[in-house]
PDB file of N, CA, C and O in Angstrom, chain B, residues numbered from 101:
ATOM      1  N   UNK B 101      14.347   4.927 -28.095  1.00  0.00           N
ATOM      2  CA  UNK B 101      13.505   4.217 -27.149  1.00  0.00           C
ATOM      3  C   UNK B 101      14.353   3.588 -26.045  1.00  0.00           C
ATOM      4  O   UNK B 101      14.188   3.653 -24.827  1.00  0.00           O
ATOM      5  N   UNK B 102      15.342   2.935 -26.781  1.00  0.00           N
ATOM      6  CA  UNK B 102      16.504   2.564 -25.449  1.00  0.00           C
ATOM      7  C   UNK B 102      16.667   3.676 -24.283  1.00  0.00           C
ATOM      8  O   UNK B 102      16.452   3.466 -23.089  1.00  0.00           O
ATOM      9  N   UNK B 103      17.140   5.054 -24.928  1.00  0.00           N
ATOM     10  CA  UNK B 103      17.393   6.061 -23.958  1.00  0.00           C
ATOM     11  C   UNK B 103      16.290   5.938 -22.649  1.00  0.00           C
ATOM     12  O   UNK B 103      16.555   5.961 -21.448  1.00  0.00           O
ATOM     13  N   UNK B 104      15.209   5.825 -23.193  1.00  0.00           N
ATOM     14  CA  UNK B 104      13.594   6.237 -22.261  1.00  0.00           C
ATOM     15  C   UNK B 104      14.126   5.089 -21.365  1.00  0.00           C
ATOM     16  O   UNK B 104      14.651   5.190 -20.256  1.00  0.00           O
ATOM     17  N   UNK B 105      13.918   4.174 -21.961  1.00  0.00           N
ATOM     18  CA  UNK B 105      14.106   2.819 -20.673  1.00  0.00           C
ATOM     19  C   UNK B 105      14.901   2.449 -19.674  1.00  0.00           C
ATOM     20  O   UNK B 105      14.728   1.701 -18.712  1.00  0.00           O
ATOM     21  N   UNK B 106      16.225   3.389 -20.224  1.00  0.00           N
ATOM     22  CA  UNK B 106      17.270   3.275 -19.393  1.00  0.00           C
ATOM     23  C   UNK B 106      16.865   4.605 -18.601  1.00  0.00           C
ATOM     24  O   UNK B 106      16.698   4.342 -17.410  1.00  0.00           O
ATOM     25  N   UNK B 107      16.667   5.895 -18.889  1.00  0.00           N
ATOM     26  CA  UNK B 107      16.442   6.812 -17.899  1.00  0.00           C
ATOM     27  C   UNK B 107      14.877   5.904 -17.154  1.00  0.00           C
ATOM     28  O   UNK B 107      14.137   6.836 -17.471  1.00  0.00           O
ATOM     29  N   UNK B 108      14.437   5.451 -16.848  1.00  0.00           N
ATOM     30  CA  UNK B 108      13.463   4.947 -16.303  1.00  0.00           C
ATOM     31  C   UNK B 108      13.707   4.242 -14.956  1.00  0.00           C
ATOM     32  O   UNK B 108      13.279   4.414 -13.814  1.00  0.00           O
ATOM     33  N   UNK B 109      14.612   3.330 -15.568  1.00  0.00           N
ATOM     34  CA  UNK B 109      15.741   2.336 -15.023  1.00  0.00           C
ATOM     35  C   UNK B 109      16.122   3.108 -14.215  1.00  0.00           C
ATOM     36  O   UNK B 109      15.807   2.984 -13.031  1.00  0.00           O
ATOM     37  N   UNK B 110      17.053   4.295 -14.747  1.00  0.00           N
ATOM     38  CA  UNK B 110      17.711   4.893 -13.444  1.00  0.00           C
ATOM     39  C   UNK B 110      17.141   6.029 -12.489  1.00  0.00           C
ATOM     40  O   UNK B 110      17.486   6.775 -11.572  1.00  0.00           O
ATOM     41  N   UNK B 111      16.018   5.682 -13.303  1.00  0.00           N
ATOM     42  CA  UNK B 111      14.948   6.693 -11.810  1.00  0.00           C
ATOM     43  C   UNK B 111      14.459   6.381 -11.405  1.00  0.00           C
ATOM     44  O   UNK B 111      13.757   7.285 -10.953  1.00  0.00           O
ATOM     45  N   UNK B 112      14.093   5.354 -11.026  1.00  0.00           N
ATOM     46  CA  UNK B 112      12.347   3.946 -10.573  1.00  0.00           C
ATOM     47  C   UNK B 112      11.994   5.114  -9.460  1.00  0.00           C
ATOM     48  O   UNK B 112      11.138   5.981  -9.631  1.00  0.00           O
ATOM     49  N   UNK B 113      12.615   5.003  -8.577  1.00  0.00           N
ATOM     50  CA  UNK B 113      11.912   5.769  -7.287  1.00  0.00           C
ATOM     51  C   UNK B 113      11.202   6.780  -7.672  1.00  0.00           C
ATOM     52  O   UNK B 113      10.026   6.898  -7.327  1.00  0.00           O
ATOM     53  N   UNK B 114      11.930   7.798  -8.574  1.00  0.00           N
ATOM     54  CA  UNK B 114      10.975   9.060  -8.812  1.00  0.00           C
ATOM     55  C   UNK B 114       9.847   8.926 -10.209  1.00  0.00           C
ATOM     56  O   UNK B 114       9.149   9.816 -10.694  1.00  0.00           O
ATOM     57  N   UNK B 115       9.972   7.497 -10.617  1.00  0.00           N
ATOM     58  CA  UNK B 115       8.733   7.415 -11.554  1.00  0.00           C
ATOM     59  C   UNK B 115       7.693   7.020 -10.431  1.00  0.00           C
ATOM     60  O   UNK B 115       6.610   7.605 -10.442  1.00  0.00           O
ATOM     61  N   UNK B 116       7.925   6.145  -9.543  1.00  0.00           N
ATOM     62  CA  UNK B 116       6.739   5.039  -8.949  1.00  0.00           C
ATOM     63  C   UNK B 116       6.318   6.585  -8.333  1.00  0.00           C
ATOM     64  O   UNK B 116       5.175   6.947  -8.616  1.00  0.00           O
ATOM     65  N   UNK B 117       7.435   7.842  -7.237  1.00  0.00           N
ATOM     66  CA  UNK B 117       6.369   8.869  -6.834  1.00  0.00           C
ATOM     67  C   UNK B 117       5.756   9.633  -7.434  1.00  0.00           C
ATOM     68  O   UNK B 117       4.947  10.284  -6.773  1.00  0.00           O
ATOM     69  N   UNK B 118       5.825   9.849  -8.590  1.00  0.00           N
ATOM     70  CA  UNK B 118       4.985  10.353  -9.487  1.00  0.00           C
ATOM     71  C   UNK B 118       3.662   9.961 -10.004  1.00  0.00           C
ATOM     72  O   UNK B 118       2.674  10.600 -10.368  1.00  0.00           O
ATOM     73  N   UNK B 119       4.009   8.474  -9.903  1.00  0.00           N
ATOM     74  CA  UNK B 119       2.824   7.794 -10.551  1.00  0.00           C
ATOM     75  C   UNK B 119       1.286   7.637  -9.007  1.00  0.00           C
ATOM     76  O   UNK B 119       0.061   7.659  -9.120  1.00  0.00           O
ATOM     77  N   UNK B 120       2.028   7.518  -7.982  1.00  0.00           N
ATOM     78  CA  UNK B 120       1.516   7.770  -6.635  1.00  0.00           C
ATOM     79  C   UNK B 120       0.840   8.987  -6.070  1.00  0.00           C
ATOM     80  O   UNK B 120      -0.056   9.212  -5.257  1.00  0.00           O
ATOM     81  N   UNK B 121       1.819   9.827  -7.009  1.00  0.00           N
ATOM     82  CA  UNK B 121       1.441  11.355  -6.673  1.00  0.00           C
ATOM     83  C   UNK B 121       0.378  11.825  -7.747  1.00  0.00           C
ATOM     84  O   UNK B 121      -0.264  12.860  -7.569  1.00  0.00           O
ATOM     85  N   UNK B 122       0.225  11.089  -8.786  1.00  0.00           N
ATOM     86  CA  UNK B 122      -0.655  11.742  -9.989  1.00  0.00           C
ATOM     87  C   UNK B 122      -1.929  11.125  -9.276  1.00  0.00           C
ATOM     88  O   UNK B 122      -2.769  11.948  -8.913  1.00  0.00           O
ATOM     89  N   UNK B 123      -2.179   9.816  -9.032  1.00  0.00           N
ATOM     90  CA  UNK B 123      -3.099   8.647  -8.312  1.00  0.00           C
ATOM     91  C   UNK B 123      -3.921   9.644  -7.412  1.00  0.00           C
ATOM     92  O   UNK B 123      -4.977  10.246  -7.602  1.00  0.00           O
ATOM     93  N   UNK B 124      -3.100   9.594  -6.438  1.00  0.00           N
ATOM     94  CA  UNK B 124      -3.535  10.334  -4.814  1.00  0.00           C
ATOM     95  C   UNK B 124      -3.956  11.730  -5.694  1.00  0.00           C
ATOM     96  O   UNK B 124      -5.083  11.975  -5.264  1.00  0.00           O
ATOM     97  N   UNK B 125      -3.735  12.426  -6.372  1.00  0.00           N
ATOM     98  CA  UNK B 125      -4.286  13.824  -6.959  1.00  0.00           C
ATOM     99  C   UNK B 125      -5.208  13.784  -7.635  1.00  0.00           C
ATOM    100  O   UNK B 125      -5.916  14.790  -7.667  1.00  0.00           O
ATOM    101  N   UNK B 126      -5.565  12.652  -8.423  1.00  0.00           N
ATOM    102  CA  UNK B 126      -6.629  12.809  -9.290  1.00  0.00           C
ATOM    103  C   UNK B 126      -8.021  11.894  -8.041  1.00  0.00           C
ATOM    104  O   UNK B 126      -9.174  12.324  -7.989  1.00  0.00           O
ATOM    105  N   UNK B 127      -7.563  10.713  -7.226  1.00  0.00           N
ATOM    106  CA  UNK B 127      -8.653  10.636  -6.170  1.00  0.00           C
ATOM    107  C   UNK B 127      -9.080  11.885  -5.587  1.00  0.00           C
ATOM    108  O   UNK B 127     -10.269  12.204  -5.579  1.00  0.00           O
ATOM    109  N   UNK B 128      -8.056  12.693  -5.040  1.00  0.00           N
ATOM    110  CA  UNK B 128      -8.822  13.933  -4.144  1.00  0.00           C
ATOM    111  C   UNK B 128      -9.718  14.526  -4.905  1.00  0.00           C
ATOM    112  O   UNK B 128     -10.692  15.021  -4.338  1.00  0.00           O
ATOM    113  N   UNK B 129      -9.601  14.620  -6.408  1.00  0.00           N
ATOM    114  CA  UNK B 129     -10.480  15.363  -7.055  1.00  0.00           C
ATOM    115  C   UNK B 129     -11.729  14.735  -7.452  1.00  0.00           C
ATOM    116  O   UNK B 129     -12.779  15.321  -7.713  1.00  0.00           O
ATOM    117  N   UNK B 130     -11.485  13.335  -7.474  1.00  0.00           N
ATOM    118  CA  UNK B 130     -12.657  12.545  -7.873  1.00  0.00           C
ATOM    119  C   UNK B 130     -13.902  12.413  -6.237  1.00  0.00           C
ATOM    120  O   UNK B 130     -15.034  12.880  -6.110  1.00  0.00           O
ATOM    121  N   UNK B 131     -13.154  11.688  -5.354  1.00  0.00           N
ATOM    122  CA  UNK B 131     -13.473  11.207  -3.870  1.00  0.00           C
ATOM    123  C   UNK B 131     -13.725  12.607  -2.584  1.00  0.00           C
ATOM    124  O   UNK B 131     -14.532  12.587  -1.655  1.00  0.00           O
ATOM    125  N   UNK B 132     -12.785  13.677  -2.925  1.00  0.00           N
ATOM    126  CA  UNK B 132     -12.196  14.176  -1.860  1.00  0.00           C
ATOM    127  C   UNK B 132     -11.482  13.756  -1.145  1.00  0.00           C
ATOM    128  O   UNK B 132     -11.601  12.544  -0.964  1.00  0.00           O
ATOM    129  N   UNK B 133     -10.333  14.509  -0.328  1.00  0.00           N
ATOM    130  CA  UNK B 133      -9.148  14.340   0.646  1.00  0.00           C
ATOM    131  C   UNK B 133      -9.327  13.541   1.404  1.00  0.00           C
ATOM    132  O   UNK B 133      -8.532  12.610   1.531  1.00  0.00           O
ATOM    133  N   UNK B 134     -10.602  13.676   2.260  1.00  0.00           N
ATOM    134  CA  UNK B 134     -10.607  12.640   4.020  1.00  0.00           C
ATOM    135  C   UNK B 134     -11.280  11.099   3.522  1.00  0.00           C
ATOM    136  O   UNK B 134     -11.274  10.138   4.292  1.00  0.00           O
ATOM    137  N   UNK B 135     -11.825  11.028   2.193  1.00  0.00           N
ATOM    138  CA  UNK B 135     -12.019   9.931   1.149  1.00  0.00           C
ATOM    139  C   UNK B 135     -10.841   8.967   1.395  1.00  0.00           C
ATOM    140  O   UNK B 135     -10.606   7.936   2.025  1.00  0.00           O
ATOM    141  N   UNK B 136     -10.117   9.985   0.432  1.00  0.00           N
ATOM    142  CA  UNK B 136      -8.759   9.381  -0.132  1.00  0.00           C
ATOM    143  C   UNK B 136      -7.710   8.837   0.613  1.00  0.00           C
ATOM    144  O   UNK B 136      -6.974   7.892   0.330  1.00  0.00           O
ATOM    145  N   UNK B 137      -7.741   9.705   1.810  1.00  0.00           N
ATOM    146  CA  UNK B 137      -6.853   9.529   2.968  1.00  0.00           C
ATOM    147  C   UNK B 137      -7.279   8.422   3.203  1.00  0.00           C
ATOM    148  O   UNK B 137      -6.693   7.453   2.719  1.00  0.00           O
ATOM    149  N   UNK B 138      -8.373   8.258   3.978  1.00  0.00           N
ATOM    150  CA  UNK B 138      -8.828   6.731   4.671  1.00  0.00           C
ATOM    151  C   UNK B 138      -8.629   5.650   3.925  1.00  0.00           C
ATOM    152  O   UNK B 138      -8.075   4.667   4.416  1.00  0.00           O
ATOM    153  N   UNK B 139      -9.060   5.668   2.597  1.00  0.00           N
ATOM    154  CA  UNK B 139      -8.937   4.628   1.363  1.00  0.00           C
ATOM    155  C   UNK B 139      -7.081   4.448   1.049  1.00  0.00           C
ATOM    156  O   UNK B 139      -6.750   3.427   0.446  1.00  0.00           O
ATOM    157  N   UNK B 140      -5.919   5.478   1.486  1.00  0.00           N
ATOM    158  CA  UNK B 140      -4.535   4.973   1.610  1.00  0.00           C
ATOM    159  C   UNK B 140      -4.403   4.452   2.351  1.00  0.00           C
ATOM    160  O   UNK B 140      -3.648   3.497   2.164  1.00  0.00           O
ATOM    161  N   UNK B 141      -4.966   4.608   3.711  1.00  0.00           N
ATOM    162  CA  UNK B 141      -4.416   4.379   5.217  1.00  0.00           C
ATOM    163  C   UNK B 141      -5.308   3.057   5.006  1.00  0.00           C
ATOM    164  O   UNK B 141      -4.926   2.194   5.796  1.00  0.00           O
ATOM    165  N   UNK B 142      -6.302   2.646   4.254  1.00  0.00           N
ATOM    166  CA  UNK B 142      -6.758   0.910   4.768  1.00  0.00           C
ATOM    167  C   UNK B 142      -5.553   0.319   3.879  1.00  0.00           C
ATOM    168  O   UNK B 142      -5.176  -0.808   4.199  1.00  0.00           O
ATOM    169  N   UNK B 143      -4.948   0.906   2.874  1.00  0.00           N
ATOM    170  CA  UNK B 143      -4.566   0.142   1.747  1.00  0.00           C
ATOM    171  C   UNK B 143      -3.113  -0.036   2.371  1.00  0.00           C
ATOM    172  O   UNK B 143      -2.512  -1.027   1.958  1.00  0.00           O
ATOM    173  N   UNK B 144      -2.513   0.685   3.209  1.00  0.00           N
ATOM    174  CA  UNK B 144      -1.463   0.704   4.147  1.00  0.00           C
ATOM    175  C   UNK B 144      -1.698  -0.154   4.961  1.00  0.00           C
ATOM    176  O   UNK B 144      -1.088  -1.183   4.671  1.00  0.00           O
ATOM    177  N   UNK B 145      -2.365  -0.256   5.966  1.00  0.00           N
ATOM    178  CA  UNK B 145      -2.849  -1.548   6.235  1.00  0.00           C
ATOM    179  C   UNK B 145      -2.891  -3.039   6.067  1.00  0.00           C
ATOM    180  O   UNK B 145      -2.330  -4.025   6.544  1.00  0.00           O
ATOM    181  N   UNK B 146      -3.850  -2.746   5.134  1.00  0.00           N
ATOM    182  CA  UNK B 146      -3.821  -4.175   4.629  1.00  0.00           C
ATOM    183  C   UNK B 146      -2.400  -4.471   3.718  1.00  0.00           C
ATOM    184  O   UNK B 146      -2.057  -5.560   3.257  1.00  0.00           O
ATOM    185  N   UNK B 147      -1.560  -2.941   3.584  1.00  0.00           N
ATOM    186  CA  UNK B 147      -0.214  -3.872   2.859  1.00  0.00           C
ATOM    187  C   UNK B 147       0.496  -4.323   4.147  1.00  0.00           C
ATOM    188  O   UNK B 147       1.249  -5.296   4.113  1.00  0.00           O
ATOM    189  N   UNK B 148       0.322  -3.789   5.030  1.00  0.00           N
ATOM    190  CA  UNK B 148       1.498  -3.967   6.324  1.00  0.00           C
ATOM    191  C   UNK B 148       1.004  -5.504   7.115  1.00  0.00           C
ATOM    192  O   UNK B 148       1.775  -6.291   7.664  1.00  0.00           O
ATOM    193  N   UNK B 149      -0.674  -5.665   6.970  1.00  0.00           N
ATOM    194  CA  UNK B 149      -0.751  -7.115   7.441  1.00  0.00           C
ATOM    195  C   UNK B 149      -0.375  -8.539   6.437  1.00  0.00           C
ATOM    196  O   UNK B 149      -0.141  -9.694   6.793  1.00  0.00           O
ATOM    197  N   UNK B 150      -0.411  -8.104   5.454  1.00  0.00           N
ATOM    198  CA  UNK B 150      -0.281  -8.905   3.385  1.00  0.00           C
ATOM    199  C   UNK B 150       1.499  -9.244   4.213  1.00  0.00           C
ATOM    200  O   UNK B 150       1.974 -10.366   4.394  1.00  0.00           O
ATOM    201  N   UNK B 151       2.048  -8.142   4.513  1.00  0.00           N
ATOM    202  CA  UNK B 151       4.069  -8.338   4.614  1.00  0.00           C
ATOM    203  C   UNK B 151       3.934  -8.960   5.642  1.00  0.00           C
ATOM    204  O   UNK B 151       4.701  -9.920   5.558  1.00  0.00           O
ATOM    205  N   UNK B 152       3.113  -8.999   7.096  1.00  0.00           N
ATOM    206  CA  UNK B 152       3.621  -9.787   8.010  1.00  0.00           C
ATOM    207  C   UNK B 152       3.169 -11.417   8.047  1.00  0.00           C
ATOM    208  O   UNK B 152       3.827 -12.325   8.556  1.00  0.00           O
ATOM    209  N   UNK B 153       1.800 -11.541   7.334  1.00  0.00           N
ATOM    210  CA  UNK B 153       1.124 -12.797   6.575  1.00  0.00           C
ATOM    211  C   UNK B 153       2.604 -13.686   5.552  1.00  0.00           C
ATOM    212  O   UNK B 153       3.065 -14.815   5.724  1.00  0.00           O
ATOM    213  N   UNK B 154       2.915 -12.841   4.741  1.00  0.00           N
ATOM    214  CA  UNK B 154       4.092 -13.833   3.918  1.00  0.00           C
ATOM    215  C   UNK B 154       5.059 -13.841   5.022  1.00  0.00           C
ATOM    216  O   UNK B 154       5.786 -14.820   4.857  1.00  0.00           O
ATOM    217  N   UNK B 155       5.355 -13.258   5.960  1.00  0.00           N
ATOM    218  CA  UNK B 155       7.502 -13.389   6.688  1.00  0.00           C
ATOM    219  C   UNK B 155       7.030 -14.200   7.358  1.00  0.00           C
ATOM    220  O   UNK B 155       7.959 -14.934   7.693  1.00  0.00           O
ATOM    221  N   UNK B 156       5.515 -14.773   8.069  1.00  0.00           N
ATOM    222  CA  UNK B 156       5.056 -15.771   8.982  1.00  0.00           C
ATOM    223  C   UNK B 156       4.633 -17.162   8.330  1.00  0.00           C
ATOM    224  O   UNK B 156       4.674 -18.338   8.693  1.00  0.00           O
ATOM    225  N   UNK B 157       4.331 -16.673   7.526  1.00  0.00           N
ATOM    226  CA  UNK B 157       3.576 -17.632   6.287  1.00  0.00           C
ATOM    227  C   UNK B 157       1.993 -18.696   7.106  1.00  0.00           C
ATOM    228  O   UNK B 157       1.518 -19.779   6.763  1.00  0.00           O
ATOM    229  N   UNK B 158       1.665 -17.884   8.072  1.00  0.00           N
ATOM    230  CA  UNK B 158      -0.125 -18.673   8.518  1.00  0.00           C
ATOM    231  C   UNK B 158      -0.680 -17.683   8.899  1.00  0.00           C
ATOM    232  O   UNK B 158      -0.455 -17.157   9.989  1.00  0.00           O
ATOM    233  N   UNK B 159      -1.251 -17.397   8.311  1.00  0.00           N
ATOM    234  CA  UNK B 159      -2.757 -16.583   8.322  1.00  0.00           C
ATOM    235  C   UNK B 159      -3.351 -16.764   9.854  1.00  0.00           C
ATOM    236  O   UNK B 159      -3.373 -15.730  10.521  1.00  0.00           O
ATOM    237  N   UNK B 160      -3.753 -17.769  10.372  1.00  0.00           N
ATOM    238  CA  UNK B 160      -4.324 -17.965  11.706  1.00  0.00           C
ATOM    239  C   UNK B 160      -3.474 -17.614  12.831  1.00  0.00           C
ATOM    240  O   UNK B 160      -3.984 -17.198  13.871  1.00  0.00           O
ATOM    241  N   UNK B 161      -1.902 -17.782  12.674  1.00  0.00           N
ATOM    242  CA  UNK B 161      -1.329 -17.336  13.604  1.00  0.00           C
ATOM    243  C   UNK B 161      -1.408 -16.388  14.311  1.00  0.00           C
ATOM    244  O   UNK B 161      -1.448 -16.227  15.531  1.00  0.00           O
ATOM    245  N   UNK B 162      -1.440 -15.402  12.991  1.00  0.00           N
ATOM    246  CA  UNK B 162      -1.134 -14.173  12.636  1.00  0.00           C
ATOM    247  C   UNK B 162      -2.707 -13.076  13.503  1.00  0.00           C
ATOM    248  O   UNK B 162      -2.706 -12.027  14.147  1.00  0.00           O
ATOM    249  N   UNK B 163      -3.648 -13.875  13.130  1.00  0.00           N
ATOM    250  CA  UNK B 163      -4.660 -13.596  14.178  1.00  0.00           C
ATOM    251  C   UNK B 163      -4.922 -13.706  15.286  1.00  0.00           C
ATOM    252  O   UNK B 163      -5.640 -12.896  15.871  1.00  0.00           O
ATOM    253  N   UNK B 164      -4.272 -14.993  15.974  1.00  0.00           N
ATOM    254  CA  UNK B 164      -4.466 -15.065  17.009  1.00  0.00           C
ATOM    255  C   UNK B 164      -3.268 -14.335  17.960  1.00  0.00           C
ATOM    256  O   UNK B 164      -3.197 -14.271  19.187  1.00  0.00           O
ATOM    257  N   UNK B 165      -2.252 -13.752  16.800  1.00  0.00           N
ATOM    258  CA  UNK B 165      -1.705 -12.735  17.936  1.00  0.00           C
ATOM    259  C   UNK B 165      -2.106 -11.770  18.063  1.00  0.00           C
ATOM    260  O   UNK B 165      -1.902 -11.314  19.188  1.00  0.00           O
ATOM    261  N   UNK B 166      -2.935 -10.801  17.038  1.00  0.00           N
ATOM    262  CA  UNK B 166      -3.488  -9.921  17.123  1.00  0.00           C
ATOM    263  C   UNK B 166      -4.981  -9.738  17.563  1.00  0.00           C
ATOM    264  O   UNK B 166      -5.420  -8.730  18.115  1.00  0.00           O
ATOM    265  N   UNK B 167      -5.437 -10.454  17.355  1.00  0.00           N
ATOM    266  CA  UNK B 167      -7.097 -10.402  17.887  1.00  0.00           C
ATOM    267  C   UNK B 167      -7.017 -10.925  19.477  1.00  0.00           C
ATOM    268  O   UNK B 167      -6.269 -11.870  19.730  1.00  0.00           O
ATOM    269  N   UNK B 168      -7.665 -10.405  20.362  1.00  0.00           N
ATOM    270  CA  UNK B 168      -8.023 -10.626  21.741  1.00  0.00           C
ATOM    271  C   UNK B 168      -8.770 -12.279  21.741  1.00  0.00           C
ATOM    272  O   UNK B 168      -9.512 -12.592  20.811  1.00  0.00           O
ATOM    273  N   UNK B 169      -8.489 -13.208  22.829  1.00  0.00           N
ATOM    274  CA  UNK B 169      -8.905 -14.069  23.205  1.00  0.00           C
ATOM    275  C   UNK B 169     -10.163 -14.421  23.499  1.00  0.00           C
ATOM    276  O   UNK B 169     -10.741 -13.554  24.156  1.00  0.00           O
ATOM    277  N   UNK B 170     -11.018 -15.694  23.175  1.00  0.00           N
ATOM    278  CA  UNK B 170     -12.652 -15.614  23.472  1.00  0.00           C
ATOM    279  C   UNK B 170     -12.746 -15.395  24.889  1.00  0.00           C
ATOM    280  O   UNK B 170     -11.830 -15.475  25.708  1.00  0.00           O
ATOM    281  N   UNK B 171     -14.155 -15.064  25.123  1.00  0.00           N
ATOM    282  CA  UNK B 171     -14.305 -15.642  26.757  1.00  0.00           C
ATOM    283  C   UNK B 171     -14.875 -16.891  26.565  1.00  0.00           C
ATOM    284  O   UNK B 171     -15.383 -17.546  25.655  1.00  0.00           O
ATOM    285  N   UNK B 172     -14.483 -17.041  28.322  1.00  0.00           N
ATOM    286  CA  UNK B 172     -14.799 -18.200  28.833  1.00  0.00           C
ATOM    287  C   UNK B 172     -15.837 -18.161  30.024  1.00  0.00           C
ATOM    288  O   UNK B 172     -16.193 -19.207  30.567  1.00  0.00           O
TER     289      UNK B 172
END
């Protein structure tokens, strides 16, 4: 059992794409492709606004650089 954990250890990258790659394969089959796609690409998203939310640490900032200004 040691062996397993340590080869695990020294593969992380190619377990996590596997485990990504089994994920994304069994959605296309469940959802379909242009499903699945859209449902990565929000989840990309919302990870890429989640990383710039913690390095800023305020939520409101973070909107008001990105969202357009009210009118007046």
């Amino acid at each position: 059992m040691d062996h397993f954990l340590d080869y695990l250890k020294a593969h992380k990258g190619k377990m996590i794409g596997i485990g990504i790659g089994f994920i994304f394969g069994v959605m296309v089959l469940l959802l379909g492709f242009f499903r699945t796609l859209f449902l990565f690409i929000c989840i990309l998203i919302g990870y890429y606004i989640g990383n710039k939310v913690d390095k800023r640490g305020n939520f409101l900032e973070f909107l008001d650089k990105i969202l357009p200004t009210g009118l007046k």
